[in-house]
C-alpha positions as CSV (number, residue, x, y, z in Angstrom):
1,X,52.2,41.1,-1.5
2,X,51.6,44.2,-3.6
3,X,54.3,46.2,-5.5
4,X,53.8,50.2,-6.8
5,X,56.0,51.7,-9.0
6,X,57.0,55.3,-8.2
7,X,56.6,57.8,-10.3
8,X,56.3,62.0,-10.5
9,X,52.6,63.2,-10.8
10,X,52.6,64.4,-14.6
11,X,49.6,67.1,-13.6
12,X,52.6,68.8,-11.7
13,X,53.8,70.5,-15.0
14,X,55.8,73.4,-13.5
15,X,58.4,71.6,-11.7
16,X,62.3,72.7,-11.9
17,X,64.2,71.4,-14.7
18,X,67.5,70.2,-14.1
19,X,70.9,71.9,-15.7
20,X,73.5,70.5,-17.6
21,X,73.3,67.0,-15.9
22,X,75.6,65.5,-18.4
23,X,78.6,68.2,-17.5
24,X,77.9,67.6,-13.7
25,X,77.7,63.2,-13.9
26,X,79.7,61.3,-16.1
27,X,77.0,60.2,-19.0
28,X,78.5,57.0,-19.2
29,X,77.9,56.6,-15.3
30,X,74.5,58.0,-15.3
31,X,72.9,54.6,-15.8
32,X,74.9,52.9,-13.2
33,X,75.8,55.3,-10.8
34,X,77.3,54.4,-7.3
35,X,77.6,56.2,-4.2
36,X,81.3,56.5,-4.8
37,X,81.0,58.0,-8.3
38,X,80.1,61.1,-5.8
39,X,82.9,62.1,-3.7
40,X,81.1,65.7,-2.2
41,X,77.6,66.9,-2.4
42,X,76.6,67.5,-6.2
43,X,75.3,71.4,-6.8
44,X,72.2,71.5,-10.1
45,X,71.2,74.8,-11.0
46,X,67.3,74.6,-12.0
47,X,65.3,75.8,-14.6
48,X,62.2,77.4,-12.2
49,X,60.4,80.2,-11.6
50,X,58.6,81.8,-8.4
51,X,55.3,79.3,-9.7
52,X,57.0,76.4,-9.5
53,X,56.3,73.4,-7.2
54,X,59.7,71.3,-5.8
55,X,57.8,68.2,-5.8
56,X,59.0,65.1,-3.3
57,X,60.2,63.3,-6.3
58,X,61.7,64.0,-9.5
59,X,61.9,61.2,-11.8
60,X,64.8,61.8,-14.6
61,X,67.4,61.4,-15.4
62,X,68.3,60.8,-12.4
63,X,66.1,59.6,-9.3
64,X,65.9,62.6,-6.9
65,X,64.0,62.5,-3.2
66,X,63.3,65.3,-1.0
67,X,64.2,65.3,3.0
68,X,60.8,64.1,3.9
69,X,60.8,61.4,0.9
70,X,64.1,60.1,2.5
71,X,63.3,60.4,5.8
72,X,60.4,57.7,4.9
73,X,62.8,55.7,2.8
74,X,65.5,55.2,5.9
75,X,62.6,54.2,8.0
76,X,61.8,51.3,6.0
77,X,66.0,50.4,4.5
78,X,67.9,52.6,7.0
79,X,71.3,50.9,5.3
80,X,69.9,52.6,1.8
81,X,72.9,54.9,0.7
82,X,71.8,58.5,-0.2
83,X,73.9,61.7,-1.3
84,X,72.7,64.9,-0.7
85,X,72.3,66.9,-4.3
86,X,71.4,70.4,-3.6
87,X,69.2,72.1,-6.4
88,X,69.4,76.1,-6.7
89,X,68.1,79.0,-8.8
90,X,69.8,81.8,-8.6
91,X,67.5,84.6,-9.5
92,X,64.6,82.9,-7.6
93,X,67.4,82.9,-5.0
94,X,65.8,79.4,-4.5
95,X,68.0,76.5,-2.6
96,X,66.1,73.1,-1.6
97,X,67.9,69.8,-0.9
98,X,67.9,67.1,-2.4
99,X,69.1,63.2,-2.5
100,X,69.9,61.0,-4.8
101,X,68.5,57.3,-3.5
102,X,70.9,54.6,-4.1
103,X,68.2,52.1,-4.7
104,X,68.9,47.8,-4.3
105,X,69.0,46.9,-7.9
106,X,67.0,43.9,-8.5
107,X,66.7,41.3,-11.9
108,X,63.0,41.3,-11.1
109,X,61.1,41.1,-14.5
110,X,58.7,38.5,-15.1
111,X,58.8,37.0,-18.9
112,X,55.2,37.7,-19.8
113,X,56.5,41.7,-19.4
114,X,56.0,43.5,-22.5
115,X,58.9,45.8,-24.3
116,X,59.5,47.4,-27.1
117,X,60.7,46.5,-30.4
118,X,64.3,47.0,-29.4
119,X,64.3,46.0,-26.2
120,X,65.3,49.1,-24.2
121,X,61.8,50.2,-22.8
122,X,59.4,48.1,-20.5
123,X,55.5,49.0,-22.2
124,X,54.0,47.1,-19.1
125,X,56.1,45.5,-16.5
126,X,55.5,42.0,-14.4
127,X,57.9,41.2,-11.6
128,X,58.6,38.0,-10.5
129,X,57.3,37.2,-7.3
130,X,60.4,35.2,-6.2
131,X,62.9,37.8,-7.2
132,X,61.8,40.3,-5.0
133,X,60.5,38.9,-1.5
134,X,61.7,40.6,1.4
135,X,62.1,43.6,-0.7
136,X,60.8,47.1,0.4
137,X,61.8,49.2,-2.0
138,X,64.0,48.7,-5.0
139,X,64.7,49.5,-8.6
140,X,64.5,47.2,-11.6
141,X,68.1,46.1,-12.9
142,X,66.5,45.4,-16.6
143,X,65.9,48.7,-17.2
144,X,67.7,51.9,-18.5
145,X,64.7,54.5,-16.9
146,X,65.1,54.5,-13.1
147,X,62.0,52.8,-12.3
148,X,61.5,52.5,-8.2
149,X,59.3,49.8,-6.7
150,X,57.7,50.1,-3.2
151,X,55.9,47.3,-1.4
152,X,52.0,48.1,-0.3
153,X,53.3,49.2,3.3
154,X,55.7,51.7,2.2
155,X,53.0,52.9,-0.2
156,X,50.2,53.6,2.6
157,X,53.2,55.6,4.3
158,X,53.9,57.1,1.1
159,X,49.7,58.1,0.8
160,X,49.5,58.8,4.4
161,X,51.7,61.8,4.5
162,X,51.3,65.1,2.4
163,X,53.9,64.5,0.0
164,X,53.6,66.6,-3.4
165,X,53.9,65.2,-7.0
166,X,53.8,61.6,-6.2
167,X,51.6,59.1,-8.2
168,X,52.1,55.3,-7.6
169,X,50.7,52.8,-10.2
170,X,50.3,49.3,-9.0
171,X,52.4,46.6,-10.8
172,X,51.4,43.1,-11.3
173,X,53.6,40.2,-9.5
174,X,53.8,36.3,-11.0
């Protein structure tokens, strides 16, 4: 089976930028953050201007996924917890919803993956093929970047609809 790893299109460059993140989430949490780390819905203000595209996902630092995005994602783990994160801009007078995905954490990397010197950034990523059977969508346990894997058919459905700002870049399996 075929494995893509999610990621925000780059050619999107005016995209909001999120606020003080480390004032609204713990920065010790932010790599491991739960659904119960959240009690009520968390509130970003956004760096964005009338131009700016709300793309269907945004990539740091923390995994965010529109309504539509999530809608897709329950069809295929409808157990996957989400919490709604609600990104504003007040002169824009801009509000769009948001969730974070509470992505299966998987120990997935294959040894023939390569890193950098220190260790803390996957250069070209192999999963292991045994790891991650069964497995629609879920994020690599190895690494500190959030780094979401789909399985080929949540990919077509990810192609098939009109999402915006999504590239998906296929990842080798051993």
């Amino acid at each position: 089976m075929d494995y893509f790893l999610l990621k925000q299109d780059v050619r999107y460059t005016n995209v909001p930028m999120l606020k003080k993140v480390m004032e609204t989430i713990d920065p010790w949490k932010l790599y491991d953050l739960q659904p119960e780390d959240i009690v009520k819905p968390l509130m970003f203000h956004v760096k964005a201007d009338a131009e700016s595209t709300f793309v269907d996902y945004i990539e740091g630092p923390i995994s965010l996924i529109s309504d539509s995005l999530k809608r897709l994602f329950q069809a295929y783990v409808p157990e996957l917890p989400l919490k709604l994160t609600i990104l504003t801009q007040i002169e824009q007078k801009i509000q769009k919803n948001y969730y974070i995905p509470f992505v299966e954490r998987l120990t997935a990397v294959h040894p023939e993956s390569e890193w950098n010197l220190d260790q803390s950034v996957l250069k070209k990523l192999v999963l292991q093929a045994d790891a991650i059977r069964g497995h629609k969508i879920f994020r690599i346990q190895e690494s500190t970047a959030p780094m979401i894997i789909v399985r080929l058919d949540v990919a077509e459905s990810i192609l098939r609809r009109d999402y915006t700002g999504i590239t998906l870049e296929q990842v080798r399996v051993q």
